[in-house]
C-alpha positions in Angstrom: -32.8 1.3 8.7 -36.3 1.9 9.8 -35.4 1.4 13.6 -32.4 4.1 12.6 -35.0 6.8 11.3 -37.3 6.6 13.7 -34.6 7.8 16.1 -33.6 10.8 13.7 -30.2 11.1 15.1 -27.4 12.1 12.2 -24.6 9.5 13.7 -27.2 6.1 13.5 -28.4 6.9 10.6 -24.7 7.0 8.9 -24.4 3.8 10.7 -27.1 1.9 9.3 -26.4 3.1 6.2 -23.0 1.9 6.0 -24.2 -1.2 7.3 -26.2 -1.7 4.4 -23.7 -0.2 1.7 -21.0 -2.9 3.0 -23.3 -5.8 2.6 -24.4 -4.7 -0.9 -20.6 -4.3 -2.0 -19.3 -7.9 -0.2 -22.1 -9.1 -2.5 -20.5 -7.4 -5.7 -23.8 -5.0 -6.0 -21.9 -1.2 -6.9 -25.6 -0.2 -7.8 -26.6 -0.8 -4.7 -23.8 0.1 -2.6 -23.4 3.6 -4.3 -27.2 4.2 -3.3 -26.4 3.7 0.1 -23.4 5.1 0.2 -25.3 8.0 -1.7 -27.6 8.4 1.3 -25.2 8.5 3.8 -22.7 10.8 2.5 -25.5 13.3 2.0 -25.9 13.3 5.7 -22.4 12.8 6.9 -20.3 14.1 4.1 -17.3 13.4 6.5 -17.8 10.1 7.9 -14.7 7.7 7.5 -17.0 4.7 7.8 -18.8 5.8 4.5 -16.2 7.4 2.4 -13.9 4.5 3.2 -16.7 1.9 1.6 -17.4 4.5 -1.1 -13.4 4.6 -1.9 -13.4 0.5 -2.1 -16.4 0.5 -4.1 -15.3 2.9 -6.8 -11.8 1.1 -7.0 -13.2 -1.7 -7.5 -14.7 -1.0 -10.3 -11.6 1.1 -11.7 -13.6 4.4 -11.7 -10.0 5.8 -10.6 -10.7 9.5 -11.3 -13.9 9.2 -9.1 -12.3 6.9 -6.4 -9.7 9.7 -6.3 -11.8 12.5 -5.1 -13.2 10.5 -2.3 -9.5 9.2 -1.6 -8.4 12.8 -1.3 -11.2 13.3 0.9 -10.4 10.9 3.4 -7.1 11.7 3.6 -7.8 15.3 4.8 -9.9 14.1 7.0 -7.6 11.7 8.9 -5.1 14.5 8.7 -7.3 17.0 10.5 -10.0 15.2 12.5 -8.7 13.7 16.5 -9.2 11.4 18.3 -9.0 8.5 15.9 -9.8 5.5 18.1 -13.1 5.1 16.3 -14.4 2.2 13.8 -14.3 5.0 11.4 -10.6 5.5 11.4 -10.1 2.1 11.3 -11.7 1.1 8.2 -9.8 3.9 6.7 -6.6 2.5 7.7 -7.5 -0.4 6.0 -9.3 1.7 2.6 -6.1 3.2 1.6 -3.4 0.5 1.4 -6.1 -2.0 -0.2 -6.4 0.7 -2.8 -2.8 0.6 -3.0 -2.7 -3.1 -3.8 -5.6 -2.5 -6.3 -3.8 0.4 -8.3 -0.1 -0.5 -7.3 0.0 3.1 -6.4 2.0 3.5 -2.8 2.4 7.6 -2.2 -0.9 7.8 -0.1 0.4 5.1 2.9 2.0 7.5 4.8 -1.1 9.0 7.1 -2.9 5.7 7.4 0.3 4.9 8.6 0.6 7.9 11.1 -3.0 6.9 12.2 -2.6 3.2 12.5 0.7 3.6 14.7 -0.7 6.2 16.7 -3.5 4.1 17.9 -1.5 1.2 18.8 0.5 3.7 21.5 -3.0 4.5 23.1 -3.9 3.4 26.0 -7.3 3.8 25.9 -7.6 1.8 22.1 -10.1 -0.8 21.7 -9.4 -4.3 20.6 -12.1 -3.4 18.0 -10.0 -0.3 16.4 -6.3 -2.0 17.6 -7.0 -4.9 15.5 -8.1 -2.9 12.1 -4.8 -0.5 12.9 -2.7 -3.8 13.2 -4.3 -4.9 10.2 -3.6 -1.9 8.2 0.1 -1.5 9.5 0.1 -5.5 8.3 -0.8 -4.9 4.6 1.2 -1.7 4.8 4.2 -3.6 5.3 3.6 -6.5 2.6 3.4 -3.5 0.4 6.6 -1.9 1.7 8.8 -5.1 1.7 8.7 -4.1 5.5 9.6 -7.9 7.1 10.1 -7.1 10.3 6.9 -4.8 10.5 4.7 -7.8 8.9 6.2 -10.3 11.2 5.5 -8.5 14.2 2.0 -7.8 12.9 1.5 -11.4 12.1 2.5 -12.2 15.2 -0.8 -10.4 17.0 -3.1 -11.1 14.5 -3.8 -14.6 14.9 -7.7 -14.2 15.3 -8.3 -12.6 12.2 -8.6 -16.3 10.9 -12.7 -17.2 10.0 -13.9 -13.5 10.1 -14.0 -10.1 8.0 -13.0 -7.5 8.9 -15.6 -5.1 10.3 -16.7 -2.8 7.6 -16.2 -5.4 4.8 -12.6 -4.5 3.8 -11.1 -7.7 3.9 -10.9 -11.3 4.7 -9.1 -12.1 7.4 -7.4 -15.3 6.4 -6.2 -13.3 3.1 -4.6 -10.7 5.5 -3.0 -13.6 7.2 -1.7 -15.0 3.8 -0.9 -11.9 2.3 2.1 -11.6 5.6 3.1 -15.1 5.1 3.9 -14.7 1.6 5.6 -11.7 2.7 8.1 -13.4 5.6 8.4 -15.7 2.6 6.6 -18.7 4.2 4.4 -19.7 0.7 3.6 -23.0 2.6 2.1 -21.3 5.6 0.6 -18.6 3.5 -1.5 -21.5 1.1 -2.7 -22.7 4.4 -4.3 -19.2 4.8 -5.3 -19.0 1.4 -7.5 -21.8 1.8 -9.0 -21.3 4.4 -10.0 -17.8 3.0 -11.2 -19.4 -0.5 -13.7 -21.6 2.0 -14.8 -18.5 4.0 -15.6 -16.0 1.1 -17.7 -19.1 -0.6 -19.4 -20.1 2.5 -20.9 -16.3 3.0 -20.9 -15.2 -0.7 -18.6 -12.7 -0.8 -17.4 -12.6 -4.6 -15.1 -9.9 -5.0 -13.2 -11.2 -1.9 -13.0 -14.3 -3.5 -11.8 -13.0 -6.5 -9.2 -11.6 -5.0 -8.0 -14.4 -2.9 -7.9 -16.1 -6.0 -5.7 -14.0 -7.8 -3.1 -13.4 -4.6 -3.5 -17.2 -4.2 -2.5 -18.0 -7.8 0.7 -15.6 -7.3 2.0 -17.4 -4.3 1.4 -20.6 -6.1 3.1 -19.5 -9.0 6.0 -18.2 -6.6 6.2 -22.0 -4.8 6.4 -23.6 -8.3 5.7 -27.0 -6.5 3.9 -30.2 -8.5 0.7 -29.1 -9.5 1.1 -25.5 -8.1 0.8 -24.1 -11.8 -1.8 -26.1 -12.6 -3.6 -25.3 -9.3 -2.9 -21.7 -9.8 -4.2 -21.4 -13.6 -7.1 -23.0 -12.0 -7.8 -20.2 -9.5 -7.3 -17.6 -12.4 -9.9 -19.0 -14.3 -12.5 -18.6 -11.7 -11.1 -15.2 -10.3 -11.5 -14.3 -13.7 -14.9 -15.6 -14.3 -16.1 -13.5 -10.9 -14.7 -10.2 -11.9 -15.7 -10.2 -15.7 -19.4 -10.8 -14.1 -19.2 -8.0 -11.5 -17.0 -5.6 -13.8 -14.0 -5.6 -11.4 -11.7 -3.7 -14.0 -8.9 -3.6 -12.0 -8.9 -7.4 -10.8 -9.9 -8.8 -14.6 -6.6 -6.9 -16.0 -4.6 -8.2 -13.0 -5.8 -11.6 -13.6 -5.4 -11.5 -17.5 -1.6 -10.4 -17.1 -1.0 -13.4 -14.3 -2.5 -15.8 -17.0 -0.3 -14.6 -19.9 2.9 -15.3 -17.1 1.9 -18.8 -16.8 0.9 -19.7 -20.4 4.6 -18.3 -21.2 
């Protein structure tokens, strides 16, 4: 930040501000996220990057109506702003269908869609942006029933496994399970889950921990193997336990439904 202000210039200063507002909200600290997210929204009212952490961080916390207006936001900007091979656009891509597993609503996929596909047809992409597009058109899919788009998204996203995704969207290895359970391969996608329950407690990251937890638990409950329900209830308890603490509305109803299904 201080290295960023020295240099005055509008585009590193929304960097390092965004830097900062993602590691405050993979730590489960809104507070601090919003202020950050605060700062650099004042100076770059338009910036992808920013809005798209701001959107995750309000959803979150199921503050729909004020997620919604940066939503809307967003969406007019990827409608109207070119060229989109930029981080920006990719974290974007990725804001909008996790907000779409969050609120189980699916009418605002189409232009991260249109974005995503159009940057895997350019030449000129980056492995950087190409991977966050592939990602996006990934998660899309599972929340499509699209098969043959997850498979083939799967397919190329093999070293996603052990890392984040830039701009603290989402884990990897919960990306990778998430398709699995989709191509309806629960053993495969457990695999994933794992290793994306050791990840997100190795570096702290409690809401994406919670959330593994809870998709985790559903694919469990899906296998029904021995001690899958057990194992699943398990992971409930502690998804639970996280967003109670860190007032993840959103995730504590999900979870509190899910527990209700097994109990029955």
């Amino acid at each position: 930040m201080i290295a960023a202000e020295k240099v005055r210039d509008r585009f590193w200063l929304a960097s390092a501000l965004w830097s900062n507002e993602v590691v405050y909200r993979l730590k489960g600290d809104w507070a601090g996220a919003r202020q950050f997210s605060d700062r650099g929204l004042f100076i770059s009212p338009t910036d992808p990057r920013i809005l798209s952490g701001r959107i995750l961080c309000e959803y979150q916390v199921g503050d729909f109506d004020q997620g919604s207006v940066y939503l809307e936001q967003i969406l007019e900007v990827m409608r109207s702003s070119k060229p989109w091979l930029t981080p920006g656009f990719g974290a974007a891509c990725m804001a909008v269908p996790l907000v779409g597993r969050t609120t189980g609503m699916l009418e605002n996929l189409q232009v991260p869609q249109m974005v995503a596909e159009t940057i895997l047809i350019e030449s000129n992409a980056t492995p950087y942006v190409t991977t966050w597009a592939r990602a996006s058109m990934g998660l899309i899919g599972t929340l499509q029933g699209d098969v043959q788009v997850v498979e083939v998204q799967y397919g190329a996203l093999g070293l996603l496994s052990g890392i984040m995704l830039p701009g603290g969207t989402v884990s990897g290895d919960r990306i990778l399970a998430l398709l699995s359970q989709t191509m309806g391969n629960p053993d495969q996608a457990t695999d994933h889950f794992e290793d994306a329950l050791a990840f997100c407690r190795k570096a702290g990251y409690r809401p994406e921990l919670g959330w593994t937890c809870c998709d985790y638990a559903d694919t469990l409950r899906a296998r029904d193997a021995e001690g899958d329900r057990t194992k699943a209830m398990f992971l409930l308890d502690e998804s639970l336990a996280i967003s109670s603490e860190l007032g993840m509305r959103p995730l504590m109803e999900r979870v509190l439904s899910r527990r209700e299904i097994l109990r029955a």
